[in-house]
C-alpha positions in Angstrom: 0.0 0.0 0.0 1.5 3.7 -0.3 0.4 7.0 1.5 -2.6 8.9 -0.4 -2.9 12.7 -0.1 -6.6 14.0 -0.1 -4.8 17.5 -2.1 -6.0 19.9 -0.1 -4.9 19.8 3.1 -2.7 16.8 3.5 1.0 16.9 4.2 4.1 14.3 6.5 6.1 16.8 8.4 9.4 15.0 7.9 11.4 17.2 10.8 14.2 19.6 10.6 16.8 17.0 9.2 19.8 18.8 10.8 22.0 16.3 8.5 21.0 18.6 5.1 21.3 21.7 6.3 24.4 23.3 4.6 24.9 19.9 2.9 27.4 19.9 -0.5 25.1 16.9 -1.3 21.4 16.2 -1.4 19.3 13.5 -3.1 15.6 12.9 -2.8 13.9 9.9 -4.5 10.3 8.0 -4.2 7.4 6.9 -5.8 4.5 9.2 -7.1 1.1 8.9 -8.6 -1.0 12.2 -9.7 -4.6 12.4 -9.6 -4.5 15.8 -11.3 -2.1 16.6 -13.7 -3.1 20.5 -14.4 -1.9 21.7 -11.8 1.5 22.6 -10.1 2.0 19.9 -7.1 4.7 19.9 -4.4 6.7 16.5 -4.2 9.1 17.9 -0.7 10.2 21.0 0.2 12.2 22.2 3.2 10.5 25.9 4.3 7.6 26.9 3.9 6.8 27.7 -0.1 9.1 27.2 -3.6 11.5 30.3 -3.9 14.4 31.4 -4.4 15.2 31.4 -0.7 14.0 28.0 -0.2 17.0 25.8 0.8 15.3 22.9 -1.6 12.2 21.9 -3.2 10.9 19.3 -5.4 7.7 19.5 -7.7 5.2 18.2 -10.3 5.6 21.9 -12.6 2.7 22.6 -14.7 4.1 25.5 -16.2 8.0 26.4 -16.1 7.7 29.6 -14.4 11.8 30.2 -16.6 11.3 27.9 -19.8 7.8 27.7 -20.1 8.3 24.0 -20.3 4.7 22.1 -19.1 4.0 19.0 -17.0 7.5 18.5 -15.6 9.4 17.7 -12.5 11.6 20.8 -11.5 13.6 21.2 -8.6 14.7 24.2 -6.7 18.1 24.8 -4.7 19.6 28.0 -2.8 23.2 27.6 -2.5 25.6 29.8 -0.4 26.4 31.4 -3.8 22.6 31.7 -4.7 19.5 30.0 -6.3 20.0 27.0 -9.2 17.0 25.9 -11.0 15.9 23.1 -13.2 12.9 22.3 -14.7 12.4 19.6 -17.2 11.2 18.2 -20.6 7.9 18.7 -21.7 5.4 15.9 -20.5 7.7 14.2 -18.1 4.6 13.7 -15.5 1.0 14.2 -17.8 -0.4 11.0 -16.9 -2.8 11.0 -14.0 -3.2 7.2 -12.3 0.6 6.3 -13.2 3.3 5.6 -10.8 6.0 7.2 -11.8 9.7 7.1 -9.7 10.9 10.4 -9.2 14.5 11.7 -8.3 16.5 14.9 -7.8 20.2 15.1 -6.7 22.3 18.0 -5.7 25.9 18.0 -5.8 28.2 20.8 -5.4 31.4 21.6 -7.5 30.6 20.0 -10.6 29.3 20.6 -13.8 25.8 18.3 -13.9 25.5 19.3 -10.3 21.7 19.4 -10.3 20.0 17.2 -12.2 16.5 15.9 -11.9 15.2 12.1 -13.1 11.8 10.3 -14.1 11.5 6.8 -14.5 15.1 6.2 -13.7 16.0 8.2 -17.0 18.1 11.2 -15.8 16.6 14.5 -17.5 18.2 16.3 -20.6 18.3 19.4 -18.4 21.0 19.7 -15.9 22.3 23.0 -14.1 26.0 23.4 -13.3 26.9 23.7 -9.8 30.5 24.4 -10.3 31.0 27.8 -7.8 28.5 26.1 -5.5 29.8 24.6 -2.5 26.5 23.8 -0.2 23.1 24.3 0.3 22.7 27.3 2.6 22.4 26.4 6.5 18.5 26.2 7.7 16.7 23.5 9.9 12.8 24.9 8.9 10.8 21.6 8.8 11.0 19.7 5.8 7.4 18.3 4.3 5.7 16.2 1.9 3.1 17.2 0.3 2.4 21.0 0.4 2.9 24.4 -0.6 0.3 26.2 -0.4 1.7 29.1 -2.8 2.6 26.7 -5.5 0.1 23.5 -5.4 -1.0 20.9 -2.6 0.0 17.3 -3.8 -3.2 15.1 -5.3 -2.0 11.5 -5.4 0.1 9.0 -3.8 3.1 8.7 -2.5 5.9 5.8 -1.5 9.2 4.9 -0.8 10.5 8.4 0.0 13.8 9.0 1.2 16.5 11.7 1.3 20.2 11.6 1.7 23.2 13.5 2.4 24.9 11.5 -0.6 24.6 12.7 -4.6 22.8 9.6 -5.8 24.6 8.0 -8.9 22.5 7.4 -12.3 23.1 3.6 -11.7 21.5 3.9 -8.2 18.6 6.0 -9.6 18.3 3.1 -11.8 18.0 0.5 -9.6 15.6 2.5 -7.6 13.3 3.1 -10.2 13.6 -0.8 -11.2 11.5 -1.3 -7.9 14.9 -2.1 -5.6 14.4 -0.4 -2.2 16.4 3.0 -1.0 17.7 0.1 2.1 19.2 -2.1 -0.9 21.8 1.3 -1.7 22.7 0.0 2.0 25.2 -2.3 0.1 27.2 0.4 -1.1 27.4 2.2 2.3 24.5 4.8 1.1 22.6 5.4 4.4 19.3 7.6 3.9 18.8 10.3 6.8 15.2 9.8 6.5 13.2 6.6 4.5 9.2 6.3 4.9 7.6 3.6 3.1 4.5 5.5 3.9 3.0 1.8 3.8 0.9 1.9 6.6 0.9 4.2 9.8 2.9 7.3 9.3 4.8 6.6 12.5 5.9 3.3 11.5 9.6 2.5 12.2 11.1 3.9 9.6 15.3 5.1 9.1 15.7 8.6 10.9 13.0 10.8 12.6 9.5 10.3 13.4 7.4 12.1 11.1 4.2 13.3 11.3 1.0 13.7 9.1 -1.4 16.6 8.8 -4.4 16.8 7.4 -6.7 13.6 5.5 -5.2 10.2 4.3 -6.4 7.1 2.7 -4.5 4.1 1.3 -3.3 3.0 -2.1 -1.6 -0.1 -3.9 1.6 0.5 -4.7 4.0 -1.4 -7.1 6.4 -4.3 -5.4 10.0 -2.8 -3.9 12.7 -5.5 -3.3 16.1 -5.8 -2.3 18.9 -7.7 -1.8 19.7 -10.3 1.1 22.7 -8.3 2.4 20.8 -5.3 2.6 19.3 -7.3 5.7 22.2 -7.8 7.4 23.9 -4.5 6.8 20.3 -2.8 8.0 20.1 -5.5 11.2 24.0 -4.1 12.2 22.5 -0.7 12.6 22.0 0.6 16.0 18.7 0.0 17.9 17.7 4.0 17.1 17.4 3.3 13.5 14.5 1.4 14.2 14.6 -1.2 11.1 13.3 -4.3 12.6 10.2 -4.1 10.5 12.1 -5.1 7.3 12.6 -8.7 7.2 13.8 -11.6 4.2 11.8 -14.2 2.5 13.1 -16.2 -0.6 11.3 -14.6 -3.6 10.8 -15.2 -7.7 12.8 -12.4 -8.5 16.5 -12.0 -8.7 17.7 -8.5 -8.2 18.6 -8.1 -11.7 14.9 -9.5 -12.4 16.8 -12.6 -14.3 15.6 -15.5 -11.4 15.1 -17.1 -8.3 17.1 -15.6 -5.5 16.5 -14.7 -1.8 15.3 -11.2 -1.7 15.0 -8.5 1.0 11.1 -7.6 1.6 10.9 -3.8 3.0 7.1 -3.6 3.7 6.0 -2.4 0.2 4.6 -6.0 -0.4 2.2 -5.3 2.2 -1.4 -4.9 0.9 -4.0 -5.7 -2.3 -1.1 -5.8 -4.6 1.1 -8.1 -2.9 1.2 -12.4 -3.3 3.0 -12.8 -0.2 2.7 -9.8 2.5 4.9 -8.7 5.1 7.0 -10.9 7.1 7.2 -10.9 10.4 9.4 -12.7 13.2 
């Protein structure tokens, strides 16, 4: 199941995420589904509405307020040097009822520093971040789902997770493949915050408590797996990351989708959609 905002009122306060502020790197990735794609709809945002003084946001663009560009993802950064902007192709996100995996990364000092991705395909449009060295310093709450200035989210949500790491194309990839944010675990790429957003919002997750705002209902949500030693690496954490939720069960699918193979089960598979549910101890 995934997290379904009512697009009015709904938002997951997410917490001040002390690890991002100032950060040279940032990357945000989950699962999205619109139920209206004329309008503009916030994704996450730290602060309270999409400037140029907002530390970072993430959103569903109906109209590129720079390049006119329509029914994109855009994302949003204020540097110590100033604001960076990107806003994508044409008709990246104009299909309402679709899951679609979305990503942004941020990462300072080079020269496809901030680039945005759909589907696991990283966008045409990149911004330069060469002269940048960090995200300015603030600890205003960050927040799923709203903006009130720029567009309440109408849809679902999944699988979201932030990190203080710039996210590699091939990691994008596997995310959007249907691999969990945990399975990055293998390659020593902890997120600061991951919320399945499965069930209750206050669910052990990996980094704060968040909390929701506003009217909720449930929706299916495509499978997520990962690989056995994600399981370990995630069982070595301390007791604080609160991960015992996410256990293994031999599955159909290898992580490269090829065969048979013992795969890590992070909760997604809960639900209508899923053959075999969560597993418990």
């Amino acid at each position: 199941m995934a997290l379904s905002f009512a697009g009015s009122n709904s938002r997951v306060v997410l917490g001040s995420l002390d690890a991002l502020s100032g950060a040279s790197q940032l990357s945000i990735a989950g699962w999205v589904r619109l139920n209206d794609v004329n309008a503009d709809a916030v994704i996450a945002i730290r602060g309270a509405a999409v400037s140029a003084t907002s530390p970072w946001s993430l959103w569903r663009d109906d109209v590129g307020y720079t390049t006119g560009r329509i029914n994109t993802l855009a994302v949003l950064v204020n540097t110590d040097v100033g604001p960076l902007r990107v806003e994508g192709s044409n008709n990246l996100l104009n299909t309402a009822g679709v899951w679609c995996h979305v990503a942004m990364v941020f990462e300072a000092g080079v020269s496809q520093g901030l680039r945005i991705y759909v589907n696991g395909t990283k966008d045409a449009y990149v911004q330069s971040t060469v002269g940048h060295s960090q995200l300015v310093a603030n600890t205003d709450d960050a927040t799923l789902g709203i903006d009130a200035a720029t567009g309440w989210f109408d849809g679902s949500m999944a699988e979201m997770s932030l990190w203080d790491k710039a996210l590699t194309d091939a990691h994008v990839a596997r995310l959007a493949a249907g691999l969990s944010p945990l399975s990055l675990a293998t390659e020593g790429v902890w997120p600061v915050l991951y919320q399945d957003l499965v069930r209750g919002l206050n669910r052990p997750g990996i980094g704060p408590t968040v909390t929701s705002i506003g009217s909720f209902a449930t929706a299916a949500h495509p499978r997520v797996i990962g690989p056995r030693s994600a399981v370990t690496l995630c069982r070595s954490m301390p007791a604080s990351s609160a991960v015992a939720p996410y256990r293994c069960k031999v599955a159909t699918i290898n992580t490269d989708g090829s065969q048979a193979a013992a795969c890590f089960l992070p909760g997604v598979l809960a639900g209508a959609t899923s053959p075999i549910g969560e597993v418990f101890n």
